[in-house]
Every structure is written in C-alpha cells, then in structure tokens.
LODOMAR-36549 format. One record per residue (C-alpha): x, y, z; residue in three letters; residue number from 0. Coordinates in nm, 3 decimals, padded with zeros to 5 digits. Layout:
% LODOMAR-36549
NODE, x, y, z, residu, num
NODE, X, Y, Z, ALA, NUM
...
This chain:
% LODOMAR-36549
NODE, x, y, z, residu, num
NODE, -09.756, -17.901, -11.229, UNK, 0
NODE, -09.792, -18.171, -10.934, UNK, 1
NODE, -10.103, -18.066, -10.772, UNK, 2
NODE, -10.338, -18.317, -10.879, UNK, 3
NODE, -10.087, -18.556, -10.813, UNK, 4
NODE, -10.082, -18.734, -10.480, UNK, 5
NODE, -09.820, -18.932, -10.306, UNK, 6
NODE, -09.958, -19.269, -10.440, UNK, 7
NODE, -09.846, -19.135, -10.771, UNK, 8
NODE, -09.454, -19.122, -10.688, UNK, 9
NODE, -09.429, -19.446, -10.491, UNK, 10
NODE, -09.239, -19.665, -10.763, UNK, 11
NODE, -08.948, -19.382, -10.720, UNK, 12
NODE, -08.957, -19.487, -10.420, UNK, 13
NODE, -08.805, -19.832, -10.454, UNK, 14
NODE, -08.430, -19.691, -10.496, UNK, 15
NODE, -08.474, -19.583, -10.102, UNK, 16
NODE, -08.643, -19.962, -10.034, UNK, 17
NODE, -08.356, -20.151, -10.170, UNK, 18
NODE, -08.130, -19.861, -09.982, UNK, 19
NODE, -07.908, -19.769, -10.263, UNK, 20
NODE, -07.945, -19.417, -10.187, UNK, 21
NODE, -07.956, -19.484, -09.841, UNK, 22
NODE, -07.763, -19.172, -09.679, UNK, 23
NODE, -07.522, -19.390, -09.538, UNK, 24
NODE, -07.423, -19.556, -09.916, UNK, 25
NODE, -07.417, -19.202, -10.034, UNK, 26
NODE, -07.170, -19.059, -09.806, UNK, 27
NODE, -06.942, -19.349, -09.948, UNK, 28
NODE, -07.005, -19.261, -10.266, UNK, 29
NODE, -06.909, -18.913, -10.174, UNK, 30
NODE, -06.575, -19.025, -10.158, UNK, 31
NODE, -06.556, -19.218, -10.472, UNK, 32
NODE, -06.663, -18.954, -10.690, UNK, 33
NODE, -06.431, -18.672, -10.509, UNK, 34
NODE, -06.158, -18.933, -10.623, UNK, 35
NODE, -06.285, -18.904, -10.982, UNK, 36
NODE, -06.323, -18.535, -10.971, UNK, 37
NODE, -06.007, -18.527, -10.917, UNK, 38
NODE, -05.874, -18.754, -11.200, UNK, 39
NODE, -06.112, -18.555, -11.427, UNK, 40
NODE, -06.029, -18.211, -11.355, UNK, 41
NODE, -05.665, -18.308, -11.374, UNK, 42
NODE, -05.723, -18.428, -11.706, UNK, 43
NODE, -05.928, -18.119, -11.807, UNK, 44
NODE, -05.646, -17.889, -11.661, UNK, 45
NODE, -05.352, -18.116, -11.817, UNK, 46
NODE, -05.518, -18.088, -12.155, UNK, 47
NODE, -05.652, -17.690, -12.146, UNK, 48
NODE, -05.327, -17.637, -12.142, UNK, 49
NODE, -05.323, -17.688, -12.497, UNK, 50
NODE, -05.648, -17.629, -12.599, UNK, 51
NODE, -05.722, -17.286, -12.786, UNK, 52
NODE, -06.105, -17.277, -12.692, UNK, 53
NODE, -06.220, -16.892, -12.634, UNK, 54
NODE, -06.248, -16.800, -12.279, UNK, 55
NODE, -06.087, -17.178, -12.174, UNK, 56
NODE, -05.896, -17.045, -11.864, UNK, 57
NODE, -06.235, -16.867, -11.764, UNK, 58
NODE, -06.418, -17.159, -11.808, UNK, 59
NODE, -06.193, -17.398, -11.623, UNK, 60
NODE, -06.142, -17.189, -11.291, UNK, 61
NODE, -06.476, -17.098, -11.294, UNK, 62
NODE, -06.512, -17.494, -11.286, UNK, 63
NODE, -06.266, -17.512, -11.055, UNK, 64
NODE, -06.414, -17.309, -10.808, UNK, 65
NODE, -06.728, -17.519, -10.840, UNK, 66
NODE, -06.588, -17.803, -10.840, UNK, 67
NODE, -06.444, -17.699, -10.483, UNK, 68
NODE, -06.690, -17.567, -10.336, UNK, 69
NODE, -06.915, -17.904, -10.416, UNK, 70
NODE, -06.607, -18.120, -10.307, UNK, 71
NODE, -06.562, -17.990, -10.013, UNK, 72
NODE, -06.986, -17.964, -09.938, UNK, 73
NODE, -06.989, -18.341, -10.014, UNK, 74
NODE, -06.725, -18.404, -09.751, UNK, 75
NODE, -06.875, -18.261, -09.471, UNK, 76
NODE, -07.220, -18.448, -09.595, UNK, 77
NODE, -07.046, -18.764, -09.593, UNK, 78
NODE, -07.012, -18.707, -09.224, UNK, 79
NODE, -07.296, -18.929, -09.027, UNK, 80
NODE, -07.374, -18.679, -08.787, UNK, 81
NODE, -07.432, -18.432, -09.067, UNK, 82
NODE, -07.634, -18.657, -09.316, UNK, 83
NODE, -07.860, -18.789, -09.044, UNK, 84
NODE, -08.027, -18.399, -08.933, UNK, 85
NODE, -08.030, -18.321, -09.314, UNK, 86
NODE, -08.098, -18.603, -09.584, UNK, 87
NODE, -08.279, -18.388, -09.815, UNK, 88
NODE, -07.975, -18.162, -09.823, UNK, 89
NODE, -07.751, -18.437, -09.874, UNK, 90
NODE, -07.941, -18.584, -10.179, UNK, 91
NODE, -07.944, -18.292, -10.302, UNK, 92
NODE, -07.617, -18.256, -10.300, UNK, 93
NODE, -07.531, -18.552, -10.435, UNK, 94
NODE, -07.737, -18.507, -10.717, UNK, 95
NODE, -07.485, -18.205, -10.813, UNK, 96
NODE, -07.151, -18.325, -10.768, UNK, 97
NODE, -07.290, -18.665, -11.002, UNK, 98
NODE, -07.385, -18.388, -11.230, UNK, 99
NODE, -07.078, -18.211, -11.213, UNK, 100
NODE, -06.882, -18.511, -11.263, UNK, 101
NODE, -07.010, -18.722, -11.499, UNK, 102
NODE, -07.214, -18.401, -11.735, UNK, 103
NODE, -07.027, -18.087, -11.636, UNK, 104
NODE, -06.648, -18.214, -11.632, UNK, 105
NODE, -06.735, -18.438, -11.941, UNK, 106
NODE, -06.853, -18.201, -12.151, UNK, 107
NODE, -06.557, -17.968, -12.077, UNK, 108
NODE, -06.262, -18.227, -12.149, UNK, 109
NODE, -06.454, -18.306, -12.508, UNK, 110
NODE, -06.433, -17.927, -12.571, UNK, 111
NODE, -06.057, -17.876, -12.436, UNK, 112
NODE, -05.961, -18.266, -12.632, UNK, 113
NODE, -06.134, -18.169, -12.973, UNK, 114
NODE, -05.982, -17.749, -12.955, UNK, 115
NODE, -05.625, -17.913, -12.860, UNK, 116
NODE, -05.572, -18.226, -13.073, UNK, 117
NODE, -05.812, -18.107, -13.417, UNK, 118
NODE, -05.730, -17.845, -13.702, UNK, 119
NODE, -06.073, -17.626, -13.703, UNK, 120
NODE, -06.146, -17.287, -13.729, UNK, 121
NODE, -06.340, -17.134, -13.429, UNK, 122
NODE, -06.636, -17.074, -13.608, UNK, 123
NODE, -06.675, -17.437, -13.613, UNK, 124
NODE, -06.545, -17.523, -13.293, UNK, 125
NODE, -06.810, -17.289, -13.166, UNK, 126
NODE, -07.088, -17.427, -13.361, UNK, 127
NODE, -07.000, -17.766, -13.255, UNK, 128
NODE, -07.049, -17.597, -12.897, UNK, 129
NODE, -07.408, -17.528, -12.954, UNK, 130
NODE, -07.478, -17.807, -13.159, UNK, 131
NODE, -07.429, -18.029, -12.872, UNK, 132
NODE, -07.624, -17.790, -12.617, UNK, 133
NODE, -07.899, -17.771, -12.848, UNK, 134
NODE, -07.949, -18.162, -12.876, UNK, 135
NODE, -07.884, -18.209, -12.518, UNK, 136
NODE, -08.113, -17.947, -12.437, UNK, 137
NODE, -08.374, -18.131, -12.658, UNK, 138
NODE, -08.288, -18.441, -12.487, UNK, 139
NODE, -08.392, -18.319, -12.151, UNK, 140
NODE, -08.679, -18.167, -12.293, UNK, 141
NODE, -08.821, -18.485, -12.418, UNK, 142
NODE, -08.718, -18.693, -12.124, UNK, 143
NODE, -08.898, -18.438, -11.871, UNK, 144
NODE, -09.226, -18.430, -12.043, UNK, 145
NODE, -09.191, -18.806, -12.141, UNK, 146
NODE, -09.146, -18.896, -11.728, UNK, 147
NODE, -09.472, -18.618, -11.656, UNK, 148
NODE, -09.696, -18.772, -11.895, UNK, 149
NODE, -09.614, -19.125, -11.753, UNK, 150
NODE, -09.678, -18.966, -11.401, UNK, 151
NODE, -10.000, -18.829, -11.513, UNK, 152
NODE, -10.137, -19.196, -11.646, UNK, 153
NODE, -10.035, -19.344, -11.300, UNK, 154
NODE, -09.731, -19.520, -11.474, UNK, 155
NODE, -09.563, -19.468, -11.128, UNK, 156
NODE, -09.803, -19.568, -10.908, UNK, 157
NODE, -09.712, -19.927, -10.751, UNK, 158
NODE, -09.936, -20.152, -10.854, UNK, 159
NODE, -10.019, -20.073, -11.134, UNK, 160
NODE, -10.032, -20.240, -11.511, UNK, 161
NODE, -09.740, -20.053, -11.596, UNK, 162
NODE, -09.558, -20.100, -11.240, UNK, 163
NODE, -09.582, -20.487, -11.299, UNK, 164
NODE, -09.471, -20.471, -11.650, UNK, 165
NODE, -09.165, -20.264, -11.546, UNK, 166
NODE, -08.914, -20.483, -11.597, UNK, 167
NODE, -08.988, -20.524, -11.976, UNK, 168
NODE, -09.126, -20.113, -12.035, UNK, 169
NODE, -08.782, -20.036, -11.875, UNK, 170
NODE, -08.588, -20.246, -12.167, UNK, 171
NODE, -08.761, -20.077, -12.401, UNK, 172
NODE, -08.722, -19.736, -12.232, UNK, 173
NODE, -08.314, -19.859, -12.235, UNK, 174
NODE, -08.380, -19.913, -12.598, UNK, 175
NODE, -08.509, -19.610, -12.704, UNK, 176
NODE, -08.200, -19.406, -12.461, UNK, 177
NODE, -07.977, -19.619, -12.698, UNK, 178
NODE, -08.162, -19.503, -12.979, UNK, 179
NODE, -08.248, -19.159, -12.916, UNK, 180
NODE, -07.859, -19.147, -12.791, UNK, 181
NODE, -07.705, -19.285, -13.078, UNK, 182
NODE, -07.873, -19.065, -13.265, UNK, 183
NODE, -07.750, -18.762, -13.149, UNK, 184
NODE, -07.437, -18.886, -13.130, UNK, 185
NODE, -07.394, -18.967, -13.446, UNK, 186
NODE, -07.493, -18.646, -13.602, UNK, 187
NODE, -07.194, -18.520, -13.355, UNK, 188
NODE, -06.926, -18.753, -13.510, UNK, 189
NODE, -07.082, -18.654, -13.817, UNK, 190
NODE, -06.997, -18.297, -13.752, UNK, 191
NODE, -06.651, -18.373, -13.650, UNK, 192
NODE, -06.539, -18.550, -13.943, UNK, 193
NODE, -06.627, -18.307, -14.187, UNK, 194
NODE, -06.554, -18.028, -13.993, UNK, 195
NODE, -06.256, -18.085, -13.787, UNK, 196
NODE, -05.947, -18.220, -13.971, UNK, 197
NODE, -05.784, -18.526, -13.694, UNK, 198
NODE, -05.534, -18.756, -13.688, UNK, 199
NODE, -05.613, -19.131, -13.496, UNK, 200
NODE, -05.929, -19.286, -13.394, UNK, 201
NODE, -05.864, -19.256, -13.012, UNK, 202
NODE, -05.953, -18.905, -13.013, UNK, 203
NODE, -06.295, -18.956, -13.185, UNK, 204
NODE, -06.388, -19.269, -12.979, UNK, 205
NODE, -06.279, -19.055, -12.657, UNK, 206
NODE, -06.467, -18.741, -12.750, UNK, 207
NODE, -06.796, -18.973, -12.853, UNK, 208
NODE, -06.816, -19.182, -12.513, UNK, 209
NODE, -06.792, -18.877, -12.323, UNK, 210
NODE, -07.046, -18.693, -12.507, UNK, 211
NODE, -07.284, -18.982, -12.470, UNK, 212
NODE, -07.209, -18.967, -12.104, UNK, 213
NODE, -07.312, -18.634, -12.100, UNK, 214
NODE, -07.639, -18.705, -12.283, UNK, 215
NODE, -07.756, -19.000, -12.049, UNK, 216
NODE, -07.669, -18.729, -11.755, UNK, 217
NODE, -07.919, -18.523, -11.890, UNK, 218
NODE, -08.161, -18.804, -11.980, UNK, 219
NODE, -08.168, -18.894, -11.653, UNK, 220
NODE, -08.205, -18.570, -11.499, UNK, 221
NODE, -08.575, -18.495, -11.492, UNK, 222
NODE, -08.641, -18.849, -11.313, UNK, 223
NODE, -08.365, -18.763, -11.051, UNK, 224
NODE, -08.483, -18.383, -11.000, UNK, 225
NODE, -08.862, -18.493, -10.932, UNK, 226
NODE, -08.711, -18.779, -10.685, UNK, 227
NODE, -08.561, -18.495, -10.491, UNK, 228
NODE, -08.886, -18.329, -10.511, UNK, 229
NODE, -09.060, -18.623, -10.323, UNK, 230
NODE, -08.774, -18.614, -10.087, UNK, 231
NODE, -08.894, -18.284, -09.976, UNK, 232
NODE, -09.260, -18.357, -10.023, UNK, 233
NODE, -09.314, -18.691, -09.864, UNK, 234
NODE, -09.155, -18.800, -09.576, UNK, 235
NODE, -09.196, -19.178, -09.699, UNK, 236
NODE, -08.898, -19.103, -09.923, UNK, 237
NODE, -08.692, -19.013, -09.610, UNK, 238
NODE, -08.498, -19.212, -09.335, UNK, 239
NODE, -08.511, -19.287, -08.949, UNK, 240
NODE, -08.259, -19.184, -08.735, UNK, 241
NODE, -08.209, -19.518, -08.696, UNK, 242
NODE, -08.156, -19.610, -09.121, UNK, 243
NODE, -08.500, -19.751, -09.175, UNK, 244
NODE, -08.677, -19.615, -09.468, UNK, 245
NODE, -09.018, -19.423, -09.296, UNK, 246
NODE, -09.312, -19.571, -09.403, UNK, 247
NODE, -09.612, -19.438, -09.598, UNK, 248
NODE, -09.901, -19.325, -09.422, UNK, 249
NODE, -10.273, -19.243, -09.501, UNK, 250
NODE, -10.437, -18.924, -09.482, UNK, 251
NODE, -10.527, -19.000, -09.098, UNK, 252
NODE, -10.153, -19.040, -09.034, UNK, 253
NODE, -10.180, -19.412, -09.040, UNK, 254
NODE, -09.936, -19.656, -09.155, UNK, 255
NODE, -10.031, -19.801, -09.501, UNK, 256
NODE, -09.957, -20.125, -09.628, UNK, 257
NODE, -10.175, -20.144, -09.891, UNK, 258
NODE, -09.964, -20.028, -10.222, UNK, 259
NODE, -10.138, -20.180, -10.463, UNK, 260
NODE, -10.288, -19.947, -10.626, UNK, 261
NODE, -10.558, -19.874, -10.835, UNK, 262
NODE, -10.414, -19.769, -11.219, UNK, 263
NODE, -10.588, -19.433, -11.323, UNK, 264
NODE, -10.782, -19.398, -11.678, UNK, 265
C-alpha cells in the first residue's frame, strides 16, 4: 500500500514529535492520567451493568476487564523512563490502545449497559441498535482511512507543500466535515432511540449521544494514528535520542537533511 511512498511523504505527521507532545516522556504522564480515567469509567460501566439486561453483559464486561488490566498495568511499566527510552515504538504503541480502550472501547460499552438499564426496549431492538452503531462506525473508519491514503498519495503530507501551507485552513474544514459527517450519524442514532426505546429524562439521551460521538471521533481518528505508528517503525526520524531530542531526517547517503521543503507531487 506504502511502497511508492517515501519518507518525504509522512513528514507533516511528523510535527506532533517536533512540538514533543508525544514525546515519550509526556506520554508516560499521560499514562497515568488515563489509568485514573479507566478507572472512573469501568467503575461506572460495572456500577451500571449491574442493572443492565444486555445479552452476554457479564461476558462482555470481564472480558473488558481483563483487558482493561492487562493494558493498565502494560502502560505502567511503560511509563517507567528506563523502559520507554530502549522501546518507544512499543510504548506508542501502547498508548495508542489504552486511548482506544478508554475513550472508544469503555464508551461504547457504558452507552450499551446506560440505554439496556434505564430504557423500555425489546432485545431485538436493543440488538439492532448494537449493529447500527458498528455499522456506521465501521463506515466511518472506512472513509477516514481511504480519505487520509488518497491525501498521502497527492503529497498532501509532504512538508512543503501547497496543501502543508494551507493546513491551518484545510484542517478547519476537515474539523467541519468530522462535525458534519459526525452529526450525522449521530443523529440517525438518537433517531433510533426515540422511536425505538421508550425513556424517561433528557440526561440519559444527552449522555448516551456524547459518548457515542466520542466513540465515532475515536474511530475517525484512527487510521491517521495507526499509519503514525507505522512511521514510528519505519523511519527513525519519527523516533527519539536517548537524550529526548527528536532524531533528525536524513538523505539516502545517511546525511542530515534540512531541506523539507518539498516539492508537491502531480
């Protein structure tokens, strides 16, 4: 899929290691942060499958659980500088997962255990409703992977080129159309719910449609993030120094090159 692509064509990924946001050092913070929210979240989902009537529930929740251990406990030990240092790659990676389990996974379960505890429905619709939302957020990833490949293909991620300098506006519109393409599909779920799912109170709907849209942008941003960790493991320009400098990019010779500005492809 990437072969004719060379590391010139990645480079603008590149800037969230250059302003060191996902510097491994920042990451094994965040480690902590988000094995605080786990936490809250799987609380939450426990607390409320308690009432929820959702086949297989208790399967599905200590099945999460286990996961959710397993990743917590992974993301500890990566938080640890002499870890992260001999195995960045790892450690993104890993990071990538437990952001996914968090903020997609653990998401998408409390809507399910919320909507099959607090609404009057019969399981055939609670199970439609099930792949309803899989279906559109499989679309959704679908559309944002070839959408980020076809951009890749035109150079759109080169730096330097027309569409690297116009960033800043291409990316509000990108933002628009996630709001659109979002709301969208979010709608159509609310839809769903009212006429299919009898509810008393607002605060139940407004919960279940923020965390559904959650899980959505998760999966929007997924392909961007996944080919990221593919450059992490294909160029070592993506990669850090012992030391916490970003390494630089070199030439085919092995050189150091400074010269990013480059040529947009027809």
């Amino acid at each position: 899929m990437f072969k004719e692509l060379s590391e010139k064509d990645f480079l603008v990924l590149r800037r969230n290691f250059e302003s060191e946001r996902q510097k491994p050092s920042q990451l094994g913070k965040i480690f902590w942060v988000i094995l605080f929210l786990q936490a809250v979240m799987f609380l939450l989902e426990f607390f409320i499958g308690g009432y929820s009537t959702f086949p297989s529930i208790d399967t599905i929740i200590k099945t999460h659980l286990a996961i959710s251990i397993v990743l917590c406990v992974v993301s500890v030990v990566y938080s640890i500088p002499v870890v992260y240092k001999k195995s960045q790659k790892m450690q993104y990676l890993i990071f990538q997962l437990v952001a996914h389990n968090l903020f997609a996974a653990s998401t998408y379960i409390t809507v399910l255990v919320v909507i099959s505890a607090e609404f009057t429905y019969t399981v055939e619709n609670l199970l439609n409703f099930t792949y309803t939302t899989l279906f559109i957020g499989g679309i959704l990833f679908v559309v944002s992977f070839i959408r980020i490949i076809v951009q890749l293909k035109k150079g759109s991620y080169r730096k330097g080129s027309k569409k690297d300098k116009l960033r800043g506006k291409l990316e509000s519109k990108t933002l628009i159309s996630i709001i659109l393409f979002l709301g969208i599909g979010t709608t159509f779920v609310v839809q769903y719910l009212v006429r299919n799912f009898d509810f008393n109170g607002m605060d139940i709907l407004v919960f279940a449609t923020i965390f559904i849209m959650t899980f959505y942008f998760m999966l929007y941003l997924l392909p961007e993030q996944l080919i990221t960790l593919y450059c992490k493991y294909k160029f070592d320009s993506f990669n850090y120094e012992q030391n916490g400098r970003l390494k630089p990019v070199r030439d085919a010779d092995g050189n150091v090159s400074t010269d990013f500005e480059m040529e947009f492809r027809n």
